[in-house]
Residue frames relative to the residue before (quaternion, step in Angstrom):
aa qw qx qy qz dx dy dz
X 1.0000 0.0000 0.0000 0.0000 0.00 0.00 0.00
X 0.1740 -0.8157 0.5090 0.2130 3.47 -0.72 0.52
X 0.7410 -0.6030 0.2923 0.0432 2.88 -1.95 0.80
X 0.0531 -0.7582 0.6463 -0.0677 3.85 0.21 2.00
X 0.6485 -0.5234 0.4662 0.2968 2.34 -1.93 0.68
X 0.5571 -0.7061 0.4289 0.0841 3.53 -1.49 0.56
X 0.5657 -0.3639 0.2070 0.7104 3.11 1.58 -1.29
X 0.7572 -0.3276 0.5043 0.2550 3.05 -2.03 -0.05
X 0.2816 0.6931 -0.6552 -0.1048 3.80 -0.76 0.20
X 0.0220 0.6927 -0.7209 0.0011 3.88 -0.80 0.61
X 0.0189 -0.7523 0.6575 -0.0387 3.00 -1.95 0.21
X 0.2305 -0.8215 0.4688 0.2283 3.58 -0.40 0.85
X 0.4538 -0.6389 0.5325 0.3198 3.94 -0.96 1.32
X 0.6672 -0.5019 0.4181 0.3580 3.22 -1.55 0.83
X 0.7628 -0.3525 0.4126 0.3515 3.16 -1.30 -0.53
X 0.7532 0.2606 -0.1850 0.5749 3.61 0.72 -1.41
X 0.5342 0.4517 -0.5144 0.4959 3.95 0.44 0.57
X 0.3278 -0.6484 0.6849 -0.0554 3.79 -1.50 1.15
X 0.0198 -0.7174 0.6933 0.0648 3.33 -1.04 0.48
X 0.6469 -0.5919 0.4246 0.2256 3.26 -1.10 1.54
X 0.8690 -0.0192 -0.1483 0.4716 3.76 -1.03 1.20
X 0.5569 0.4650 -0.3419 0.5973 3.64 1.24 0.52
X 0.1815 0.6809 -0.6591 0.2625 4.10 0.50 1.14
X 0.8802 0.0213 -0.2170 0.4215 2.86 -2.14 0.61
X 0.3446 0.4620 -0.6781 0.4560 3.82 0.53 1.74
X 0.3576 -0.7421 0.5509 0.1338 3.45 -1.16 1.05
X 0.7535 0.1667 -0.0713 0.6319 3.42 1.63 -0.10
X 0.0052 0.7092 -0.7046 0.0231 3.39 -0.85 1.35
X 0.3949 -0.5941 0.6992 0.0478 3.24 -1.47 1.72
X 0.0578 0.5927 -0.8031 -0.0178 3.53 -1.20 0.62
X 0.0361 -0.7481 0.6423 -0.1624 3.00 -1.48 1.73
X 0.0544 0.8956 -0.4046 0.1767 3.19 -0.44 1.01
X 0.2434 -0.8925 0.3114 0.2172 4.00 -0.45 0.69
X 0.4057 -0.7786 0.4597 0.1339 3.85 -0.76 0.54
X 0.5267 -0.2222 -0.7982 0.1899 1.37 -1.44 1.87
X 0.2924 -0.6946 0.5789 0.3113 3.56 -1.05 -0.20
X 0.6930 -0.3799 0.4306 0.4359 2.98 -1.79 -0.42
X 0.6308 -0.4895 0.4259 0.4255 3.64 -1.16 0.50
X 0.2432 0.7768 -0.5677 0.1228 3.79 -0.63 0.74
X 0.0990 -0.9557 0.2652 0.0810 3.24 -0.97 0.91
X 0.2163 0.6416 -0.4247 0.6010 2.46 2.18 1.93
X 0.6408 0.5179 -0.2109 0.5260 3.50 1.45 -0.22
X 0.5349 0.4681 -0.2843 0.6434 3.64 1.62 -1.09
X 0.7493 0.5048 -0.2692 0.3337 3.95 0.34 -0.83
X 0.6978 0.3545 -0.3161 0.5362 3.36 1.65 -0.53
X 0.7828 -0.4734 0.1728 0.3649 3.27 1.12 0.55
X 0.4088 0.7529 -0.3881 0.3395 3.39 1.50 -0.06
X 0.1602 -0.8217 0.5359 0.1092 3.72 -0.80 0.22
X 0.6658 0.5510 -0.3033 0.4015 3.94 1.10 -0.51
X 0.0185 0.7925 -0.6029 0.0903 3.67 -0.13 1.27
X 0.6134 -0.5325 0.5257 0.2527 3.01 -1.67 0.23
X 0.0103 0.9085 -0.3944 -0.1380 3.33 -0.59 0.53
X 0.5300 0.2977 -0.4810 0.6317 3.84 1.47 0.65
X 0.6765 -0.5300 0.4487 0.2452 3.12 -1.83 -0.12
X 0.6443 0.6156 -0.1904 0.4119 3.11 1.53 -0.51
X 0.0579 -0.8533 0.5178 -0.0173 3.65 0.38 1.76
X 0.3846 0.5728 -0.7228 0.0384 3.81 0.50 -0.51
X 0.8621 0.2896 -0.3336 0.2482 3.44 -0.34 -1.13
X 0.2593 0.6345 -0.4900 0.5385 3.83 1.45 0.32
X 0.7709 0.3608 -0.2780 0.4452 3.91 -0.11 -1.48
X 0.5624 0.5922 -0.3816 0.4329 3.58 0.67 -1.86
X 0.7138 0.3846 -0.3199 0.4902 4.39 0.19 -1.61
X 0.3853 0.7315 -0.4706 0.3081 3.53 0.70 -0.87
X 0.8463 0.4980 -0.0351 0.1857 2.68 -0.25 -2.16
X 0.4654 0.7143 -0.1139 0.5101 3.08 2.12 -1.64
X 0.6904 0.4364 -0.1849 0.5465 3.49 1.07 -1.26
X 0.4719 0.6356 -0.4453 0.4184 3.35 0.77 -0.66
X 0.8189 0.4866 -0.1078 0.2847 2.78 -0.16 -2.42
X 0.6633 0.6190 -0.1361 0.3979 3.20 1.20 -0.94
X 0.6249 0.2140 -0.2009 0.7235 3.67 1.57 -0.76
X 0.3545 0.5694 -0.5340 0.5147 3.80 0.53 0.84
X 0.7445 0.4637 -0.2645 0.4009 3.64 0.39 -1.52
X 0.8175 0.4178 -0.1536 0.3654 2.92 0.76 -1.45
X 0.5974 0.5378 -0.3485 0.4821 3.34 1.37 -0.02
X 0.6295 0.5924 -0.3466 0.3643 3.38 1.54 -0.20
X 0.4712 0.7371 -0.3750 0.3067 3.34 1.83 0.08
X 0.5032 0.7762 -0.2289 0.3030 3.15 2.27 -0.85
X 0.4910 -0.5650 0.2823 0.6001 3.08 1.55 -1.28
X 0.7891 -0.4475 0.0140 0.4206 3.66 -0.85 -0.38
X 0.5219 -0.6890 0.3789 0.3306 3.57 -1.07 0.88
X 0.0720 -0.7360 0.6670 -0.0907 3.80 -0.92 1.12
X 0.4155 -0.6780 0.5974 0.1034 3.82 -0.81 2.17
X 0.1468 0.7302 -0.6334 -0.2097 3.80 0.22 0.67
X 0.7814 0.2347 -0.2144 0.5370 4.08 1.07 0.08
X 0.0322 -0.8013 0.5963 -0.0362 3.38 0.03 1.53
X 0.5747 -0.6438 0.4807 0.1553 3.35 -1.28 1.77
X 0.2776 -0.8136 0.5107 0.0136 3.49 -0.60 1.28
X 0.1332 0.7809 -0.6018 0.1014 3.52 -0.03 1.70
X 0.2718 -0.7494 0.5681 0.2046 3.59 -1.27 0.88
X 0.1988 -0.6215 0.7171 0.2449 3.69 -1.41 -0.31
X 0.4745 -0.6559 0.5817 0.0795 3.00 -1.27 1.27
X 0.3976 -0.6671 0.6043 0.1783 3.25 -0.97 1.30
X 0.2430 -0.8050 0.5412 -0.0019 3.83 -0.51 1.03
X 0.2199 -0.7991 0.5436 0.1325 3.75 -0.11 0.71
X 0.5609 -0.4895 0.6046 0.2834 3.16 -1.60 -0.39
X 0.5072 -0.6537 0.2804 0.4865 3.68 -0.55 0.69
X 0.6011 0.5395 -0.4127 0.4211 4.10 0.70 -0.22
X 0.7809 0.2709 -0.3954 0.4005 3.37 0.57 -0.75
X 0.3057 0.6767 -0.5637 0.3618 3.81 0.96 0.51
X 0.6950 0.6506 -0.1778 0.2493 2.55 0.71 -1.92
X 0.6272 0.5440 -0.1813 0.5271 3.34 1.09 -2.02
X 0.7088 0.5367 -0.2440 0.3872 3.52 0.54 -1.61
X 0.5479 0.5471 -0.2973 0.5587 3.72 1.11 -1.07
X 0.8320 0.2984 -0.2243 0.4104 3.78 0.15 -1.03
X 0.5058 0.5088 -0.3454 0.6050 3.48 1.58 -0.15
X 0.2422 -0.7851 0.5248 0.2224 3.63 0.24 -0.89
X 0.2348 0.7627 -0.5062 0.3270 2.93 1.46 1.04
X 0.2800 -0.6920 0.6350 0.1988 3.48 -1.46 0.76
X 0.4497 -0.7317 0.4874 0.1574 3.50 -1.03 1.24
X 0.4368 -0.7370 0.3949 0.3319 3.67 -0.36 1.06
X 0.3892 -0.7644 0.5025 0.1081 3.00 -2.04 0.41
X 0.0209 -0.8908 0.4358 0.1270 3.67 -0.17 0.80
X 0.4516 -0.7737 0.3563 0.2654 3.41 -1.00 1.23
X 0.0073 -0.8375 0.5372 0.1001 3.73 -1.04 0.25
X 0.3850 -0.8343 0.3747 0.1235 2.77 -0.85 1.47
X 0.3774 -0.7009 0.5762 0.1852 3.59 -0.78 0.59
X 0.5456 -0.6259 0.5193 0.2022 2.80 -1.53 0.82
X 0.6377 -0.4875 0.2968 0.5172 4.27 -0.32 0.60
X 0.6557 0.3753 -0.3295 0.5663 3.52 0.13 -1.43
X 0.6954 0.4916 -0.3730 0.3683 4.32 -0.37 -0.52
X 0.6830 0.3729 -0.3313 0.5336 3.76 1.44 -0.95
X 0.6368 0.3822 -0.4988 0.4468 3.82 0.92 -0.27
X 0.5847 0.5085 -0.5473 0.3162 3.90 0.67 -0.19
X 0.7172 0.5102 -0.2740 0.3876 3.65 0.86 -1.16
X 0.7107 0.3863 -0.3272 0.4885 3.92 0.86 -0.61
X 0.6214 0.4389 -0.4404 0.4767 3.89 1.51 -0.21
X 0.8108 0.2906 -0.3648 0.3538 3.48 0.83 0.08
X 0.7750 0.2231 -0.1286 0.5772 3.63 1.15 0.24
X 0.4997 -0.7635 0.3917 0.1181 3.62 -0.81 1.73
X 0.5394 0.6803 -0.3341 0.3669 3.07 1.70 -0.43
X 0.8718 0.1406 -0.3113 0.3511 3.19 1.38 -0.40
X 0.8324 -0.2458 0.0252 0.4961 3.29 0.60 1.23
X 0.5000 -0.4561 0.5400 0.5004 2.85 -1.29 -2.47
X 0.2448 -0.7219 0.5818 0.2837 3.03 -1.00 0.25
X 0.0026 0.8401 -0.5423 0.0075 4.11 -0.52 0.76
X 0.2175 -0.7586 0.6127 -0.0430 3.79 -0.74 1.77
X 0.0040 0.6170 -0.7756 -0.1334 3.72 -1.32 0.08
X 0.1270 -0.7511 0.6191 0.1908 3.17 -1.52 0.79
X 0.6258 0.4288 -0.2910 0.5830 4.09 -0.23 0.30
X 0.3515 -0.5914 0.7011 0.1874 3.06 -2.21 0.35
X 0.5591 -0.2036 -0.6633 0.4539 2.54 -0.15 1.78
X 0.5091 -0.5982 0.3250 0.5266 4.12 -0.36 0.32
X 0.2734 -0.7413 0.5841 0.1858 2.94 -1.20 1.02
X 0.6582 0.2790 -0.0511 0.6973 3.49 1.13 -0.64
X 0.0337 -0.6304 0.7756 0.0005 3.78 -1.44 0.97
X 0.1382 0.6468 -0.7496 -0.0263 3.87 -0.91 0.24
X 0.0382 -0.6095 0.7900 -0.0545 3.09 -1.82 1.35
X 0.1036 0.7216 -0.6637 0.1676 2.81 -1.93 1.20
X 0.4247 0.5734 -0.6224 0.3216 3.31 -0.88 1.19
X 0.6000 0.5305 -0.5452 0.2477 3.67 -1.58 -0.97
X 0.6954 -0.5760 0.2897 0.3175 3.81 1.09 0.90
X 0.5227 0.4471 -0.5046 0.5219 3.35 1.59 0.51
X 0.5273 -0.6874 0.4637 0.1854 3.31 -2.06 -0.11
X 0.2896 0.7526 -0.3643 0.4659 2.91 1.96 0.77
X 0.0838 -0.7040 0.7043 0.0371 3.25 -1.10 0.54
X 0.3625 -0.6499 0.6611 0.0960 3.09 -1.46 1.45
X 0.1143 0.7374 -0.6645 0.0399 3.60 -1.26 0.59
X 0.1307 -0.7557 0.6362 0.0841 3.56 -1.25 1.14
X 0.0885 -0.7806 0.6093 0.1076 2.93 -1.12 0.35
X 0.3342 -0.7535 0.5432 0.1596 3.58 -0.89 1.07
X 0.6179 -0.6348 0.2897 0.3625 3.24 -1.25 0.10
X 0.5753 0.4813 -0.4423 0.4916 3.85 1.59 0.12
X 0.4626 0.4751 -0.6193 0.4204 3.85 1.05 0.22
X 0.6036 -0.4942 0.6136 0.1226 3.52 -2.16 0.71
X 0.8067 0.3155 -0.2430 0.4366 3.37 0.92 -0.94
X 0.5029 -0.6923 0.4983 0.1396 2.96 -1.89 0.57
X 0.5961 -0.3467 0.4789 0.5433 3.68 -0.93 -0.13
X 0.8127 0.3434 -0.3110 0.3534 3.37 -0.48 -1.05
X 0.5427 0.5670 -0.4724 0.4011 3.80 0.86 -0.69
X 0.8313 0.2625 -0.2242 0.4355 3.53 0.85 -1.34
X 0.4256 0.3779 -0.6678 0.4797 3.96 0.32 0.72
X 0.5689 0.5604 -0.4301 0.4211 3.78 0.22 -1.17
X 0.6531 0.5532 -0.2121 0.4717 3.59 0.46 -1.22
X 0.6566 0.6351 -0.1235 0.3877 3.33 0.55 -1.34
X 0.8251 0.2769 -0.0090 0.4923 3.25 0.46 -1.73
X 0.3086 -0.7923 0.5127 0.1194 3.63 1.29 0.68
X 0.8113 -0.2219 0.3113 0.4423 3.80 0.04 -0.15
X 0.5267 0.4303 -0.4480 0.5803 3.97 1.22 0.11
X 0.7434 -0.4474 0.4189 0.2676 3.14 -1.79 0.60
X 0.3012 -0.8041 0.5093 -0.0573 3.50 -1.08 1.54
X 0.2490 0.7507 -0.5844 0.1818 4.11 0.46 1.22
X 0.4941 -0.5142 0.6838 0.1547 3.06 -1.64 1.06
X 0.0923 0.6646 -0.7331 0.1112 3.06 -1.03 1.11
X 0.2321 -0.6038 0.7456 0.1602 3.69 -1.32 0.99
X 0.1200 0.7429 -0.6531 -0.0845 3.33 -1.60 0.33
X 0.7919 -0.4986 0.1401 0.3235 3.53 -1.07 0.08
X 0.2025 -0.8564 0.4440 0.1690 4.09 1.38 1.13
X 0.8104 0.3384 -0.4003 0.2617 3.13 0.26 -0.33
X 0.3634 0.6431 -0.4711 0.4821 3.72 1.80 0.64
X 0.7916 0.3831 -0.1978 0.4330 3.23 0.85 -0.63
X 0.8230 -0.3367 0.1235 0.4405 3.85 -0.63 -0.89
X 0.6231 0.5302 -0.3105 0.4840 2.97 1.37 -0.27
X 0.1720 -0.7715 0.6094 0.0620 3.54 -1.41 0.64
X 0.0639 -0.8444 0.3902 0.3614 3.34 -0.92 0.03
X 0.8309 -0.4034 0.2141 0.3180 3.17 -1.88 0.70
């Protein structure tokens, strides 16, 4: 059988704790789904809910749902601006001769970028460190900033004081009808630090 998500845990960082590229947010939502992937920046801040088969389609497939879902609701903030769009290439793939040629030339075989669509960079940097972060502002000034990547499933969200929304709107949001638990864990194992 394969592994769905279970519920929602989020939690808002105290006050004296900061979350890298999210300043002058007076509230950072950490929001995040259960079980995860085995991780042991996640086991170290104290988490306990792993996955336990290998099979994620329907783990990734709910994922995504969650995604899409604190996307919308951040879009009440205002418009969405990529200040850190997630750099993914496609390999140019020869034929076996021009390898060959290219291999005896030492020729490197070009690369072409492709851009993803928002919800696709928060799927690829929440499931693999290789490709950074992804980082959004929503408003003029941002009222809302959500980062996510370094290969956890955690979304970072700030919220200033001209956004409307609250923490609780967006786990509530978030968790679409799956179970909703506050869970505190150890921030300073993870991205946050405190002041």
């Amino acid at each position: 059988m394969a592994t769905a998500i279970r519920q929602i845990d989020w939690d808002v960082l105290p006050a004296d704790f900061h979350v890298r590229d999210l300043p002058g947010c007076e509230r950072v939502l950490a929001l995040w789904p259960a079980p995860q992937p085995e991780c042991a920046c996640l086991k170290e801040a104290g988490f306990t809910d792993f996955q336990e088969e290998d099979d994620t389609e329907e783990w990734d497939k709910q994922w995504r749902e969650v995604l899409v879902r604190v996307l919308a609701t951040l879009e009440t903030v205002g418009g969405l601006r990529v200040r850190g769009e997630v750099e993914v290439f496609q390999l140019y793939r020869p034929g076996f001769w021009r390898r060959l040629l290219g291999a005896l030339c030492f020729l490197n075989w070009p690369k072409r970028r492709v851009h993803l669509p928002v919800v696709d960079q928060i799927v690829v940097t929440t499931g693999d460190d290789r490709f950074g972060s992804a980082l959004l502002e929503w408003g003029d000034p941002p009222g809302a900033v959500l980062l996510g990547g370094d290969g956890h499933a955690i979304l970072w969200i700030g919220l200033t004081g001209s956004s409307s929304l609250t923490p609780e709107m967006l786990a509530t949001s978030a968790a679409g009808g799956l179970p909703l638990v506050r869970t505190s864990l150890l921030w300073e194992k993870l991205i946050a630090r405190p002041t």
